[in-house]
N, C-alpha and C positions, 0 to 999 in steps of 0.2 A: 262829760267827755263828748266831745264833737264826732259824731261819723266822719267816716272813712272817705276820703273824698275818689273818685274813679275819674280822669281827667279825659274829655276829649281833643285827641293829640292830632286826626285830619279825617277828614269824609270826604264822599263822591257820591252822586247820584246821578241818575237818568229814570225820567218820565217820559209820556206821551209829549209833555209840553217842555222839552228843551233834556240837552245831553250831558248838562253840569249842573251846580246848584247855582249859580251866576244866572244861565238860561231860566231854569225854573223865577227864580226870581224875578228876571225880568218880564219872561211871560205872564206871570200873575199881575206884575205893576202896569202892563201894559193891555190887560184885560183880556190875553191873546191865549185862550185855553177852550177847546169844545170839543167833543169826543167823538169819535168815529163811528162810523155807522157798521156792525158785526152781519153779514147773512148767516144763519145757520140752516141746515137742512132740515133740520128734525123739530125745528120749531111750528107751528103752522104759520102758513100765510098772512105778511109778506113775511114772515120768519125774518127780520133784520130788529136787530139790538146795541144800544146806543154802547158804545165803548172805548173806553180812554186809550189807543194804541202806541205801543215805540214806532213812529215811522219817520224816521230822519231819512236824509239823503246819505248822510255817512255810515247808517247802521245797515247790513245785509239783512238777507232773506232768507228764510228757512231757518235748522239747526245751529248754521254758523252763529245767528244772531244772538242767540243766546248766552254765547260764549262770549260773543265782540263785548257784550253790553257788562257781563261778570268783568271781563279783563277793563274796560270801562272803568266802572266805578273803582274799583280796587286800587288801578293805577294814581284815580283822583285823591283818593285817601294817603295813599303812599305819600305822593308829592306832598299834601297838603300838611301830614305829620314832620315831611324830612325824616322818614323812617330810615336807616343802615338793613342794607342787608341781613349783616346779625341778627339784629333785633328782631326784623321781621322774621327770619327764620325760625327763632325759639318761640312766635308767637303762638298762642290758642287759637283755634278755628271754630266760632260759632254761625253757624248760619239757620234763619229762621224762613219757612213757606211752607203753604198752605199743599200747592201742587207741585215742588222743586221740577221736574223736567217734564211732568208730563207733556207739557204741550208739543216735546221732542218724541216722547213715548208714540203719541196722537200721529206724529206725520210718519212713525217707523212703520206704525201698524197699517195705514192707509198702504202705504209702499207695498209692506207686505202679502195685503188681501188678506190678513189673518179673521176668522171668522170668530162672530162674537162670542160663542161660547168657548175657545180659547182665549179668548183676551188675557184672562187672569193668569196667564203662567204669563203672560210677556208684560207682567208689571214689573219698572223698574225698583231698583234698589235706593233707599235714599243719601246712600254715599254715594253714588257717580256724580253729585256735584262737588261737593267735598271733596272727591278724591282728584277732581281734574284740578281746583283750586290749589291744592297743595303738592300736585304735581307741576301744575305754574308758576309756582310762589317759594318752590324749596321750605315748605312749611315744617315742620319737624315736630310742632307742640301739641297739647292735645285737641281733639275732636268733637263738635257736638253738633245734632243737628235738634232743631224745634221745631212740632208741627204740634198747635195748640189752637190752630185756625185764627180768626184776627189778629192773636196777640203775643204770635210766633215769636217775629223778631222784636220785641218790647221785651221776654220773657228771655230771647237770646243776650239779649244786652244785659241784663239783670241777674243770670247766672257768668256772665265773663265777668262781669264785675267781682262777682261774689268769689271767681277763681283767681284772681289780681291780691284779692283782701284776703283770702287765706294762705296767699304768699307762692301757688304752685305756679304761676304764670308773671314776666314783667310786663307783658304786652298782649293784646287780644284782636284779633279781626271779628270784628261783627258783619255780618251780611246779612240783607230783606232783600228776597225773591219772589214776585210773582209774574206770571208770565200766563198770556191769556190762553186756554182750552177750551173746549167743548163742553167738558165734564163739568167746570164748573161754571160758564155761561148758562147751559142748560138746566143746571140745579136751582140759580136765582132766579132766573125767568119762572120755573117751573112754581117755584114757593111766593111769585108774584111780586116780587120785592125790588125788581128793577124800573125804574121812574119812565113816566110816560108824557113828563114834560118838564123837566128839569129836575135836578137833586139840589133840593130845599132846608136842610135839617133845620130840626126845631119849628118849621113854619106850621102855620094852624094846617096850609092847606099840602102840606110832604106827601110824598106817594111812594117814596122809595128811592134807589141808589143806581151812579153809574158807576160801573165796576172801571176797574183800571189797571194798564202794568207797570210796570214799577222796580229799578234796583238799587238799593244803596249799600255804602261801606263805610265802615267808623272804625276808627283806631284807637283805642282806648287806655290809658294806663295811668298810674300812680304818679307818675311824675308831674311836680306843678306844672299846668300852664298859664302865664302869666296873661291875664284879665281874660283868663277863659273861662268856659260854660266846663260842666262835672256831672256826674250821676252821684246822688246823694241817696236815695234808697227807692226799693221799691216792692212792691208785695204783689200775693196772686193767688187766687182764689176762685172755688167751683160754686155756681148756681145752678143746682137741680131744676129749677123750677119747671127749665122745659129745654130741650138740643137746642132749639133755632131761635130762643132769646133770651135775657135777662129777666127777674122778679119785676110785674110793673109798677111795686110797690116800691123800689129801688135798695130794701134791704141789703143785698149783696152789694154792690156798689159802693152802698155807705162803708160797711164794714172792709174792703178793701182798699178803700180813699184811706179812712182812718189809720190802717196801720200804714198805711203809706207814709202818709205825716208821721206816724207814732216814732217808725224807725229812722225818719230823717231829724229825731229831735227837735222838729218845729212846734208851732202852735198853729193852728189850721187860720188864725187872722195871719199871718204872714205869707199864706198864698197869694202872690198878688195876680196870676191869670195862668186862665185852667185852658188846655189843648181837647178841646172835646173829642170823644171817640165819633158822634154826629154822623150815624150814617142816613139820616135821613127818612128811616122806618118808621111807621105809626108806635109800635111797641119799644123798641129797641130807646128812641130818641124820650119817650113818656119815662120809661124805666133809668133812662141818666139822669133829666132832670129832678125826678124825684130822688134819687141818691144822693143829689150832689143840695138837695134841700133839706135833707137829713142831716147832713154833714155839716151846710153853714149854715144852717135857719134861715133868714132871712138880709142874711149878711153874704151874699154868695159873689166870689171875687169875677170880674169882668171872661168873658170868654171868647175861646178863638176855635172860627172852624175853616179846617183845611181842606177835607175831602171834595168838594167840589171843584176843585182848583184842577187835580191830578186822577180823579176815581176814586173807589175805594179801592186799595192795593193790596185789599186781605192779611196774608202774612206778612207782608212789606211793609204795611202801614205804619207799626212801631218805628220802622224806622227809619224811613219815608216823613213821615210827617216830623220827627223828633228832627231830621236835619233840618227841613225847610225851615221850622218854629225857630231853634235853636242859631241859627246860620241869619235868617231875618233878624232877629232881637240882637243879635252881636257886630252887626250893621245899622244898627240903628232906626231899624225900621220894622214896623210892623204890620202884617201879611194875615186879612182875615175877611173872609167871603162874608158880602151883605145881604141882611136875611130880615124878611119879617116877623123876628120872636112873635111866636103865639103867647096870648095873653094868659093861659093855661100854665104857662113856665115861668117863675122869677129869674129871669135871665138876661143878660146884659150883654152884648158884643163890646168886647176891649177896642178901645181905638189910642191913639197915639199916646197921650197924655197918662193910660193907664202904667208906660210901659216905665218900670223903677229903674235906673242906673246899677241897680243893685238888689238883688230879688230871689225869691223861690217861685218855682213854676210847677202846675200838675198836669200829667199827661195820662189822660184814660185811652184805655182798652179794652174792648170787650167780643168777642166771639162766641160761635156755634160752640156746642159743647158745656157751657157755663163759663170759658174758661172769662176771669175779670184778675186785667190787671191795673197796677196805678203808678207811676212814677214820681218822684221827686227830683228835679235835677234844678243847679242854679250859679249863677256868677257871683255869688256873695263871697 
């Protein structure tokens, strides 16, 4: 019996490097992506951190922006499915981030003057984004929000699916939210993990990550799309081994690749190219490779890494990078940052020739917390 196929029906996105997935693409082919330079106060001297920003000329400042960029991509997904009113009405709301409004939170409370030891009463709730989406959208279907740190929206996507296939939903909105703050600029600076001369993943000489923001939107449903891309299955899974990384033995890893495959009914030779989680960590990026060397011995299918292109967009990145990859490859082109594999990794960057007319693709994810997930999605 063949899994349940979940069809992607239309997307939208906006990055630092462009306000559609059109832009994005053509920013990355035209090698036109470098991130912005963040000052923080509380950093020390010069206290300024490399950062991937939304700053177009067409997007606002302040609060508003935040808003512009949700209605943004949503609209781009609409269009793109030819969704009906209807439809979209009875649809499910899942959205996935790490910080959903803080960074709106961040400029209420500067307004404020509220002093630090109340902060904590004036944290927001994590439906005020939800609830403005569905006050926009005349949305009517059920609710959910993910915060599972990296692999928010990967894991948003992977439960809309699973509400499609037990029949309570026709249609699903997916959203990736991340949006830059303080709180969490200062946490990766602070844990040293932000790159002090470019984000490298997998190179001998990586030193860490440029963070990034990031929204997108996908519309999801049962209904065929003809020579479209599908979510075929995907699993998700806790590593103990420590909050801020993966086993560097890549145990966890292996075992949530595996059921990944297991439940898309494949055979792991029929991956033909893996979307790497690559953020460019000394730990994080030892502990993929060695998973995914678990997984294929020595037969490990060609790989693509995204994050450098856009930042790491934390909770976004699910689905953030699943557009870009997925939106690339259905164009006929393929979209993957040049890097010098350390000779410590069997690893291979995919280039043109690997890409099949007809294929299964894996997408990892892995975040603070343990949390590891894996995708299976494909045009077959």
């Amino acid at each position: 019996m063949k899994p349940y196929k979940i069809y992607f029906k239309g997307a939208g996105l906006v990055t630092a490097i462009g306000n559609s997935i059109e832009e994005n693409l053509s920013a990355i082919s035209q090698n036109s992506y470098k991130p912005s330079e963040i000052s923080i106060d509380q950093l020390p001297a010069p206290g300024i951190i490399p950062y991937f920003i939304i700053n177009k000329p067409s997007i606002n400042s302040g609060v508003e922006r935040l808003y512009q960029v949700i209605r943004s991509v949503i609209d781009q997904a609409i269009d793109d499915a030819n969704l009906s009113k209807k439809e979209l009405k009875d649809a499910g709301l899942f959205l996935g981030s790490t910080s959903f409004d803080m960074f709106r939170c961040e400029l209420e409370l500067k307004q404020l003057g509220v002093s630090e030891h109340k902060i904590a009463t004036h944290i927001p709730p994590f439906n005020r984004l939800t609830n403005f989406i569905q006050n926009e959208y005349s949305l009517n279907g059920p609710v959910f929000t993910f915060n599972t740190a990296c692999t928010s929206s990967a894991n948003a996507l992977m439960y809309a699916s699973e509400c499609i296939r037990r029949g309570d939903i026709k249609h699903a909105l997916v959203v990736g939210l991340e949006f830059y703050n303080e709180v969490t600029a200062l946490g990766f600076s602070g844990l040293s993990l932000v790159s002090s001369a470019g984000m490298r993943p997998f190179d001998q000489n990586r030193d860490g990550l440029y963070l990034g923001e990031g929204c997108s939107a996908l519309i999801i449903s049962a209904e065929p799309e003809e020579n479209g891309y599908s979510f075929l299955a995907g699993a998700n899974l806790g590593d103990t081994h420590s909050i801020t990384s993966s086993s560097p033995d890549g145990s966890t890893i292996q075992a949530v690749i595996e059921q990944a495959i297991k439940k898309a009914l494949i055979d792991k030779k029929d991956v033909a190219i893996i979307k790497t989680h690559g953020t460019a960590s000394l730990a994080n990026d030892e502990a993929e490779a060695a998973g995914l060397s678990k997984v294929f011995k020595q037969q490990i299918p060609p790989i693509v890494i995204l994050k450098p292109f856009i930042g790491h967009t934390l909770g976004a990145c699910g689905l953030n990078e699943l557009i870009l990859f997925y939106k690339a490859l259905s164009q006929n082109i393929l979209i993957n940052f040049q890097v010098n594999l350390s000779k410590e990794f069997a690893l291979r960057l995919a280039t043109t020739d690997d890409v099949p007319k007809k294929g299964y693709f894996l997408l990892n994810y892995f975040g603070f917390g343990g949390n590891s997930t894996a995708l299976v999605i494909t045009n077959a």
